[in-house]
C-alpha positions in Angstrom: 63.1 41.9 -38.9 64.6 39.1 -40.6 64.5 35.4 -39.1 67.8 33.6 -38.2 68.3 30.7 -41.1 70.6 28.7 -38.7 69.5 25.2 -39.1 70.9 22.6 -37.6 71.2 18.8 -39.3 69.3 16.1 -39.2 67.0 13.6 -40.9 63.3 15.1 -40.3 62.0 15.6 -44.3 59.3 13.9 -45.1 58.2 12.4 -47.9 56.6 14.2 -50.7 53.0 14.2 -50.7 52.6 14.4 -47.0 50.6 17.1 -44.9 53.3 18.0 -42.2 51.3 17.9 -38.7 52.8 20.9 -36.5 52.1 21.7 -33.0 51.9 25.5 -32.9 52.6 26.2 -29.0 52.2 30.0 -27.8 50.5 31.7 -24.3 49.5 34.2 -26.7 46.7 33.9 -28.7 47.1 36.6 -31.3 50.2 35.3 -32.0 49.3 31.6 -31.9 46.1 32.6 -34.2 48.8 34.0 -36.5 51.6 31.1 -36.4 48.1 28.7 -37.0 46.9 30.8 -40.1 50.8 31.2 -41.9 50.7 27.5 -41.5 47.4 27.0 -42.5 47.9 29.0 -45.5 51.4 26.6 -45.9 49.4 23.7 -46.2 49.9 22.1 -42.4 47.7 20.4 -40.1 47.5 22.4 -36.9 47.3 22.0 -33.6 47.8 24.7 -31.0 48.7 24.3 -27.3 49.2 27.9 -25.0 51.5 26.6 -23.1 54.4 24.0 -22.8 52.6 21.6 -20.5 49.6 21.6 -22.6 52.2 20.6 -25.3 53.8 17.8 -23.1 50.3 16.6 -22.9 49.3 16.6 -26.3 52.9 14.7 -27.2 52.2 11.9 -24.6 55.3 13.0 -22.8 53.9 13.9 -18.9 55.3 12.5 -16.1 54.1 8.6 -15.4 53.3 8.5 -19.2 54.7 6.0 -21.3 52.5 6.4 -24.4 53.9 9.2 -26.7 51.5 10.9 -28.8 48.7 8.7 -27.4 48.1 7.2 -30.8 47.2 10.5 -32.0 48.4 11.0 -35.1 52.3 11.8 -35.9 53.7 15.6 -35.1 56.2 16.3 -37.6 57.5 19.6 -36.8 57.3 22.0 -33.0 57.0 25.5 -33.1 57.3 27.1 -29.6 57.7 30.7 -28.2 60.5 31.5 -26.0 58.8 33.3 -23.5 55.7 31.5 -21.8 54.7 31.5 -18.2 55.5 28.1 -16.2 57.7 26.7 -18.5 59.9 28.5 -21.5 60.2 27.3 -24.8 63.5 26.2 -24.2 62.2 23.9 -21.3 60.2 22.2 -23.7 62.5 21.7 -25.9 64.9 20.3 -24.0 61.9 17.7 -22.7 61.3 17.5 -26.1 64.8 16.4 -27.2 65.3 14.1 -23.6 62.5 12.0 -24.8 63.7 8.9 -26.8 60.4 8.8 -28.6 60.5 12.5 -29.9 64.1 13.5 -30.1 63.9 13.6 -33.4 61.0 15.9 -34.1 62.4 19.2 -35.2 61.4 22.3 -32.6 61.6 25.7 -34.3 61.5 28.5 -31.8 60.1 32.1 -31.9 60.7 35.1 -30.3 60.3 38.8 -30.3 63.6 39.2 -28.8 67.3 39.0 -31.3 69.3 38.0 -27.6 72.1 35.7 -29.3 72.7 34.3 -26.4 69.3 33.3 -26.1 69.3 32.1 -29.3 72.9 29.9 -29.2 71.5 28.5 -26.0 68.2 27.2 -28.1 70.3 25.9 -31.0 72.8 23.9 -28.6 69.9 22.2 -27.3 68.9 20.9 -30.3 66.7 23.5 -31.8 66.1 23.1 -35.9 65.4 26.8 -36.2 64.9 30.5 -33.9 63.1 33.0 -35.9 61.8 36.0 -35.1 58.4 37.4 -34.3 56.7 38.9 -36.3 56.6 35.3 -38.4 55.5 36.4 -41.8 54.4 33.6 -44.8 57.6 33.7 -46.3 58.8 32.5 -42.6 56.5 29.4 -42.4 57.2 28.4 -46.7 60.6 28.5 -45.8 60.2 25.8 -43.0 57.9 24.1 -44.6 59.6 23.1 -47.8 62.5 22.0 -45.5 60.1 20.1 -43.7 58.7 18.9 -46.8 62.2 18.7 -48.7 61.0 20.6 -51.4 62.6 23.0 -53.4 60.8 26.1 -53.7 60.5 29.6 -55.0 60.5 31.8 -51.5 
């Protein structure tokens, strides 16, 4: 299976030289051991979340909380499956991209399901990126030299 390469614009590189910080979020754990390990091995700080209001949390972005991120240190880049219990990946990214404070952090999201529909409805929102599951390293290199704006050899 191939990922979609529909990326949407926006100013999120960062500057060379920088660890990106992503916030793997995924109810499953194989597959959030996976997306953490292809990042890993893409040079990423990781955190993981298993679900989207674990992610809320860790992003300061609860309800009666004014504080985003809670000083913890800058999340550069969202990665979210689609399909979660309690709240969808495309819930959290559209609380994601109604936040002042993080509107402008890219969300990526994966699924195992190629439903266009699905996947126009994500990029509409605001979504940077849908690729399909099963990520692979060439996957994660991909998205992190754009998230890096770096030219490299995929």
């Amino acid at each position: 299976m191939a990922s979609s390469s529909t990326w949407s614009s926006s100013n999120w590189v960062m500057e060379s030289g920088d660890v990106p910080h992503v916030l793997a979020v995924d109810d499953n754990l194989i597959d959030r051991k996976l997306v953490e390990k292809l990042l890993r091995n893409s040079s990423c700080k990781v955190t993981t979340a298993e679900n989207g209001p674990r992610a809320l949390e860790f992003l300061g972005l609860t309800s009666g909380e004014q504080n985003p991120l809670n000083g913890r240190s800058k999340v550069n880049l969202v990665i979210t499956d689609y399909c979660m219990p309690g709240m969808t990946g495309y819930e959290l990214l559209k609380k994601i991209k109604e936040s002042s404070e993080m509107k402008e952090i890219p969300v990526v999201i994966m699924s195992s399901e190629n439903i266009p529909t699905r996947i126009n409805k994500c990029m509409e929102e605001g979504a940077q990126m849908f690729m399909l599951k099963p990520l692979k390293q060439s996957d994660v290199k991909k998205l992190t030299c754009q998230l890096m704006n770096r030219d490299c050899e995929i």
